[in-house]
Wavefront OBJ file of the C-alpha trace (Angstrom):
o trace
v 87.009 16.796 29.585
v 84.522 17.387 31.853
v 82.038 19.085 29.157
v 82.655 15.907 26.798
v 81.659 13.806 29.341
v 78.220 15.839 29.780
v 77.714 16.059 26.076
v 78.006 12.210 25.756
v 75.878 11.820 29.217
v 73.179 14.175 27.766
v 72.875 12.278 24.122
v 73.066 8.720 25.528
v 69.985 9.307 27.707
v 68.202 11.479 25.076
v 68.608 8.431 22.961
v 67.853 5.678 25.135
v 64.335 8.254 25.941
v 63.475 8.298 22.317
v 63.891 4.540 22.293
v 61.536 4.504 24.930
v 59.089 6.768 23.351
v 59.725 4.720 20.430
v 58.200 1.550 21.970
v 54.645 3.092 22.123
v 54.796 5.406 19.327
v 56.258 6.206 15.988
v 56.783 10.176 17.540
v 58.252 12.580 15.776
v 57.203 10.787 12.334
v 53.479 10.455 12.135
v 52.486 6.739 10.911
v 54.039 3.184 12.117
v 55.308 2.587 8.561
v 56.850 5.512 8.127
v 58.934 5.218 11.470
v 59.588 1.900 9.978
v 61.014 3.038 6.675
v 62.651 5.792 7.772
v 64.069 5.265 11.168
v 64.600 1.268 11.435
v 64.826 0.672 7.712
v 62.609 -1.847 7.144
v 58.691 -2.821 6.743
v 56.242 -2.606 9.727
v 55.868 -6.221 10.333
v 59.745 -6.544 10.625
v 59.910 -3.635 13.390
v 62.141 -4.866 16.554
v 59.638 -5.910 19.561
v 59.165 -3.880 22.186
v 61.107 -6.386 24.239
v 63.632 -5.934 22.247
v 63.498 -1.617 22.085
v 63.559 -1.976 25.430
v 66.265 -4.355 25.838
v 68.079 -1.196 23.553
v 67.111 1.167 26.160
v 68.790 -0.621 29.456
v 71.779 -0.746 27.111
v 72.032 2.545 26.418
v 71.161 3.634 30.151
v 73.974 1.557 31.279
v 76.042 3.286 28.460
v 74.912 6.369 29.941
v 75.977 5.385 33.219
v 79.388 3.830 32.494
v 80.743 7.131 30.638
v 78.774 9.474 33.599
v 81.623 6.791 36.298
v 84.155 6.792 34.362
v 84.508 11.244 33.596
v 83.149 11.202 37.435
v 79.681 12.517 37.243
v 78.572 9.740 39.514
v 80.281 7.137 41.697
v 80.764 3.479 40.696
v 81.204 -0.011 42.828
v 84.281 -2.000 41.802
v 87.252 -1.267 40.658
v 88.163 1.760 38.218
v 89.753 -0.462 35.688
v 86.704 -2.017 35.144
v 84.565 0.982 34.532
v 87.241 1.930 31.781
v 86.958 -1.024 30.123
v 83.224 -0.650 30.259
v 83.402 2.359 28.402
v 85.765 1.201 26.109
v 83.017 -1.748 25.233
v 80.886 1.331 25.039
v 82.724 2.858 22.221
v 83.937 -0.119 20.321
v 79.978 -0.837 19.725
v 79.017 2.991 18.333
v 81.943 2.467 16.626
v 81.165 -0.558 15.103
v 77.672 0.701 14.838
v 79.336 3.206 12.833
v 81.219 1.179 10.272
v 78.284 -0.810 9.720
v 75.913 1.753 9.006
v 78.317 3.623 6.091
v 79.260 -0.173 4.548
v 75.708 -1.607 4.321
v 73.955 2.085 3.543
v 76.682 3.379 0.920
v 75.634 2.921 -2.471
v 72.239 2.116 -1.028
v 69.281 4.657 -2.482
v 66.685 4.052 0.255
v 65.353 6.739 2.887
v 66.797 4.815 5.454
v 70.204 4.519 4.096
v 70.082 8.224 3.406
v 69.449 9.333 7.085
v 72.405 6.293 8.037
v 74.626 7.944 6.024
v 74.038 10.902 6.902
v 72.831 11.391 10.302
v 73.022 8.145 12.374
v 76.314 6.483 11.443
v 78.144 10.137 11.737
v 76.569 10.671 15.100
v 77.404 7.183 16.359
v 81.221 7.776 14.933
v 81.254 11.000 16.672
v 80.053 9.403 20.306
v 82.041 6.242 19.602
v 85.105 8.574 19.346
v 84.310 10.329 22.608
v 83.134 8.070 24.247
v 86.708 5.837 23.217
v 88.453 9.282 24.979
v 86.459 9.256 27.595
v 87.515 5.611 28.720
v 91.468 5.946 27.672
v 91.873 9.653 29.519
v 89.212 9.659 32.319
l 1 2 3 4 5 6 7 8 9 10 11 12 13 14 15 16 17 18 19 20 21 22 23 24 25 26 27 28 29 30 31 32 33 34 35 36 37 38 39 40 41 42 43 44 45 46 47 48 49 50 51 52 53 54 55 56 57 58 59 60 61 62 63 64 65 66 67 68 69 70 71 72 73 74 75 76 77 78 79 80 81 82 83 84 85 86 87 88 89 90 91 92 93 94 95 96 97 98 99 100 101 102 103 104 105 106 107 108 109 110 111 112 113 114 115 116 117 118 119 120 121 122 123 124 125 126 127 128 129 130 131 132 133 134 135 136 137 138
């Protein structure tokens, strides 16, 4: 389990880091709109604030750190119930990130919904699911 609970560990912070690249720049793609069309699916002027990215990037660290308690990378205050059910919120939103994605991109012939389908709602399905193990077995 333990090796799960580094693979989700590593991912959630690589994530919430390119969300916080993300805020200053549109790195690895090269222009603003691009990174808007292909990334966040939508036109420049309708790109999330960076209030908002980073309001996406404390989520994701305290992702990070609820699966790290919970597999026991790191300690946690309170009780151990609580950190499970932390992680369980943790999953239940990549997982509903997940259905979202493949229902609204499905069908869909935009860049955007192309990488959704194919790279972003899988990946969020696959760390929902792990992260929903993590938080039943420990």
């Amino acid at each position: 389990m333990s090796v799960v609970v580094w693979f989700l560990v590593v991912a959630l912070a690589v994530i919430a880091v390119l969300h916080l690249v993300w805020m200053f720049s549109p790195w690895p793609l090269r222009t603003p709109e691009e990174f808007a069309r292909r990334v966040v699916g939508v036109e420049l002027e309708a790109l999330p604030s960076r209030p908002l990215t980073f309001a996406v990037v404390l989520a994701l660290a305290a992702a990070t750190y609820l699966v790290a308690a919970r597999g026991g990378l790191v300690g946690a205050p309170g009780p151990e119930w609580l950190v499970a059910v932390g992680a369980g919120g943790v999953a239940v939103v990549l997982l509903g990130r997940a259905v979202q994605g493949f229902t609204a991109s499905l069908g869909r012939d935009t860049e955007y919904a192309r990488w959704d389908v194919r790279l972003y709602s899988p990946l969020c399905l696959l760390l929902g699911g792990l992260c929903g193990l993590v938080a039943v077995v420990g």
